[in-house]
N, C-alpha and C positions, 0 to 999 in steps of 0.2 A: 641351140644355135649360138650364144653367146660363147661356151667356152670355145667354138671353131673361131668365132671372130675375134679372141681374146690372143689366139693360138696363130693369127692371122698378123695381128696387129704386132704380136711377141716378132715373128720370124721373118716381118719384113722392115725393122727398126733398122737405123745405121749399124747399129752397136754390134746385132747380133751376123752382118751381112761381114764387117768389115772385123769380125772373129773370126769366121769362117775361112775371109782370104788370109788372114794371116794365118793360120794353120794350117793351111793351105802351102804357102810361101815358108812358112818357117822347118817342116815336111822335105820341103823342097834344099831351105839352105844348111838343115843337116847334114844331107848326104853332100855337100858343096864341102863343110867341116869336115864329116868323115874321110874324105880325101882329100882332104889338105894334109889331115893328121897321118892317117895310115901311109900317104903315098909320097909327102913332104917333110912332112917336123920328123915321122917319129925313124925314117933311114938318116936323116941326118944326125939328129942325138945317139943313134945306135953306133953312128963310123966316128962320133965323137966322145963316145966311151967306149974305143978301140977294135971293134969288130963291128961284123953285121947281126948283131944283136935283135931278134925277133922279138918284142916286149909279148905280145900274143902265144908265144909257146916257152913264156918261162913260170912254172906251176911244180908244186908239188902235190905228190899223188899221197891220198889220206888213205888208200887200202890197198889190196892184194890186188895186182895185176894177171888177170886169168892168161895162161898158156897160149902163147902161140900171137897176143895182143900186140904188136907192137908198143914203144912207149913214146909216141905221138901225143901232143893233144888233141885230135880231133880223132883217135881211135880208139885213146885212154873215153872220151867221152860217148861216143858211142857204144862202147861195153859197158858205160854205166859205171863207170870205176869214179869212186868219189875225187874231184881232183878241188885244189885249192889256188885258184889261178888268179895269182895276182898280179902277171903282166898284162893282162885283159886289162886287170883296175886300172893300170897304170895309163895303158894306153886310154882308156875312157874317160880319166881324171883330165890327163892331156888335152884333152877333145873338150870337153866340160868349158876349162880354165880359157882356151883359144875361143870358142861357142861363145861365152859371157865377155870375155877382150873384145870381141867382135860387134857385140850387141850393144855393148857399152860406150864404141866411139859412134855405131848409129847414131845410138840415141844423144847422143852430143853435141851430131853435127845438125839433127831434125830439129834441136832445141833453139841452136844457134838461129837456124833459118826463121826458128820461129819468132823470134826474140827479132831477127834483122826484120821482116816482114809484118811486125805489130804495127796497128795506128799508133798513131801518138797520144799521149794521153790529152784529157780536153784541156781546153789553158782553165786555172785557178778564176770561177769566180772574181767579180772585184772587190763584192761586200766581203769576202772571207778575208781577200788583199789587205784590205782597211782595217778589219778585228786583229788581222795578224799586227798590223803597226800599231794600234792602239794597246794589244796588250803590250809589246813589247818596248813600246814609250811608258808602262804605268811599272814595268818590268826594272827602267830604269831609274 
């Protein structure tokens, strides 16, 4: 019975309630990211390096294309044909760097609030007040 109320005591901490929603919520503000990227940044980089530039189907193909395949990437991929696709990366990288840009002014503005929202620290002692003069009367 103890390791259930160990298992009890584990899963209903803050710690592990307030992982859950953020995996939860972060789950969630991926796909928020993924179409910011796919559907915002990455058309406007592509008409900014003069065409409509698909990042997701520029790849090259590491083998033999079997007959009749089209040379797509999503039907180079499904016949299994090795492809080497690194507008994927690009696009993913993108998403990454925007993901951590994004996480990063969070946590900046949480910090901020938290920092505006602290007590104040307690006032100094007075006996500390009077050692701090007295050393630095023996100082002089």
């Amino acid at each position: 019975m103890s390791v259930l109320k160990e298992f009890q005591d584990f899963a209903v901490k803050g710690n592990v309630i307030d992982l859950a929603v953020g995996v939860i919520i972060g789950g969630a503000f991926g796909k928020i990211v993924d179409s910011l990227v796919n559907d915002i940044v990455m058309p406007i980089i592509s008409t900014l390096l003069g065409g409509h530039i698909d990042f997701t189907n520029l790849f090259l193909v590491l083998g033999s294309i079997p007959d009749g395949v089209p040379r797509t990437f999503d039907a180079l991929k499904k016949a299994g044909v090795p492809i080497f696709a690194y507008g994927n990366f690009i696009t993913i990288s993108i998403n990454f760097i925007l993901l951590a840009f994004v996480i990063f002014q969070m946590v900046k503005v949480v910090n901020k609030i938290r920092l505006r929202d602290a007590p104040p620290p307690p006032p100094t002692p007075e006996d500390v007040i009077l050692l701090r003069e007295i050393r630095d009367s023996l100082k002089k």
